[in-house]
C-alpha positions as CSV (number, residue, x, y, z in Angstrom):
1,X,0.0,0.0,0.0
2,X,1.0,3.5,-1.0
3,X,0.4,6.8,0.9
4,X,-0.6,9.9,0.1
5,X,0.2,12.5,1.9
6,X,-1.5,15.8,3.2
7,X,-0.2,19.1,4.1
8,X,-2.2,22.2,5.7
9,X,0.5,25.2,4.5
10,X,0.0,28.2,6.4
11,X,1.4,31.3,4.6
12,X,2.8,34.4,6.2
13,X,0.0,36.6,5.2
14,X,-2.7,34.6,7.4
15,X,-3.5,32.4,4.1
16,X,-4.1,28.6,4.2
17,X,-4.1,26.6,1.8
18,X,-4.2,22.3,1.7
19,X,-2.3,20.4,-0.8
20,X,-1.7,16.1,-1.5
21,X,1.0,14.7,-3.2
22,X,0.4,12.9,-6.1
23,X,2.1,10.5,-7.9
24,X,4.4,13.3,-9.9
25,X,5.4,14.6,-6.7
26,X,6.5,10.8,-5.5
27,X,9.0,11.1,-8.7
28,X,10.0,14.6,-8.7
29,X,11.4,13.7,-5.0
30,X,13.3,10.6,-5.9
31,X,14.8,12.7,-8.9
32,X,15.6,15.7,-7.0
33,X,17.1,13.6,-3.6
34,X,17.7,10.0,-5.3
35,X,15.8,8.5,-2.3
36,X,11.9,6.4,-3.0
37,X,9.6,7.6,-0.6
38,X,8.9,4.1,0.0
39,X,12.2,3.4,1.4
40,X,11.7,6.1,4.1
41,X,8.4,4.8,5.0
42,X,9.1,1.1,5.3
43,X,10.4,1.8,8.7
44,X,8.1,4.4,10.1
45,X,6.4,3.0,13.3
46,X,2.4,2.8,11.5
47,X,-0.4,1.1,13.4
48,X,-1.5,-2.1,12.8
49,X,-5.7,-1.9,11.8
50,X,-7.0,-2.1,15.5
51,X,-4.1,-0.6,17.3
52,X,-3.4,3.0,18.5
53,X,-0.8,5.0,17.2
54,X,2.5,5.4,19.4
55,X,2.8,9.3,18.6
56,X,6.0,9.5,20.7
57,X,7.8,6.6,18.6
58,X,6.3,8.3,14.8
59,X,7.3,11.4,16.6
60,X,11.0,10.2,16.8
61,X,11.3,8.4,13.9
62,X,10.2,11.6,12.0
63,X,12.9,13.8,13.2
64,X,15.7,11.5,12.2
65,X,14.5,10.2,9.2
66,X,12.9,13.4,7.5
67,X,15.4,16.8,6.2
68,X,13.4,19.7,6.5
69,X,13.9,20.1,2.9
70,X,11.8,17.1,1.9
71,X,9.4,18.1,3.9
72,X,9.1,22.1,2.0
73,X,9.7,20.2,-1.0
74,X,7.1,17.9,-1.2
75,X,4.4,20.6,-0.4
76,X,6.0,23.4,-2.7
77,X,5.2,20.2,-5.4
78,X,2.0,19.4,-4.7
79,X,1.0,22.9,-4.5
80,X,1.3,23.2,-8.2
81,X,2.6,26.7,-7.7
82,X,4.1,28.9,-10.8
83,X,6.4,30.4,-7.6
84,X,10.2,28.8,-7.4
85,X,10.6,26.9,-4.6
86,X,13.0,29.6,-3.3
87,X,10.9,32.5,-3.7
88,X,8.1,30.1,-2.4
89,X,9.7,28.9,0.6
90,X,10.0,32.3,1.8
91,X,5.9,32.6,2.3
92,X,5.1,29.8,4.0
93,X,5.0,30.5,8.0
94,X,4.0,26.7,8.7
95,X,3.3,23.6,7.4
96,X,1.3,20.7,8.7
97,X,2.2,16.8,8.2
98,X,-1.4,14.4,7.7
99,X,-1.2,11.0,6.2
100,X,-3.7,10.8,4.0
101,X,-5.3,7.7,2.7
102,X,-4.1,4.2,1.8
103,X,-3.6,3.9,-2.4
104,X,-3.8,0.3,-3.6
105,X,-1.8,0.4,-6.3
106,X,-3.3,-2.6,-7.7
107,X,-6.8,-1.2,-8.2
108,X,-7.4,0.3,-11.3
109,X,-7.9,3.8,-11.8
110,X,-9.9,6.0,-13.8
111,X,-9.0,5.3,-17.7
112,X,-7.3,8.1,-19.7
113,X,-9.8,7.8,-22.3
């Protein structure tokens, strides 16, 4: 199962805005750091269905497996903004982790046609 992944951006003129990744984000990371997502996530502490989640354990896994970088960099991406990530960087006053839904890659999706 795949994840995709949520962020609430708060900009530094009182703005909000919430933005998933999508599959182009997943490769424009693993371009831009040569790391898969999936690689990073294989370890991360996740409930089982049924349990609760140990926030103190995701907590620490976070902080030493995530750069701040990635973290910018996948929400500048699935913002879709025109801004550089340089110029956009420098509006964002927060940004807000939320693991969105599972993806079962095996399921088809909607057809192109």
């Amino acid at each position: 199962m795949l994840f995709t992944l949520t962020f609430d951006v708060t900009y530094t003129n009182g703005g909000r805005d919430t933005v998933k990744t999508r599959p182009a984000t997943d490769v424009a990371f693993e371009r831009k750091f040569d790391r898969t997502l999936a690689s990073l996530f294989m370890s991360a502490p996740f409930p089982k269905d049924g349990e609760e989640p140990d926030t103190a354990a995701f907590g620490r896994w976070f902080g030493e497996t995530f750069r701040t970088e990635w973290t910018y960099f996948l929400a500048h991406h699935a913002a879709r903004t025109s801004l550089p990530f340089d110029e956009w960087i420098e509006t964002v006053d927060a940004i807000e982790w939320r693991f969105g839904e599972r993806v079962d890659p095996t399921q088809p999706g909607p057809s192109a046609s």
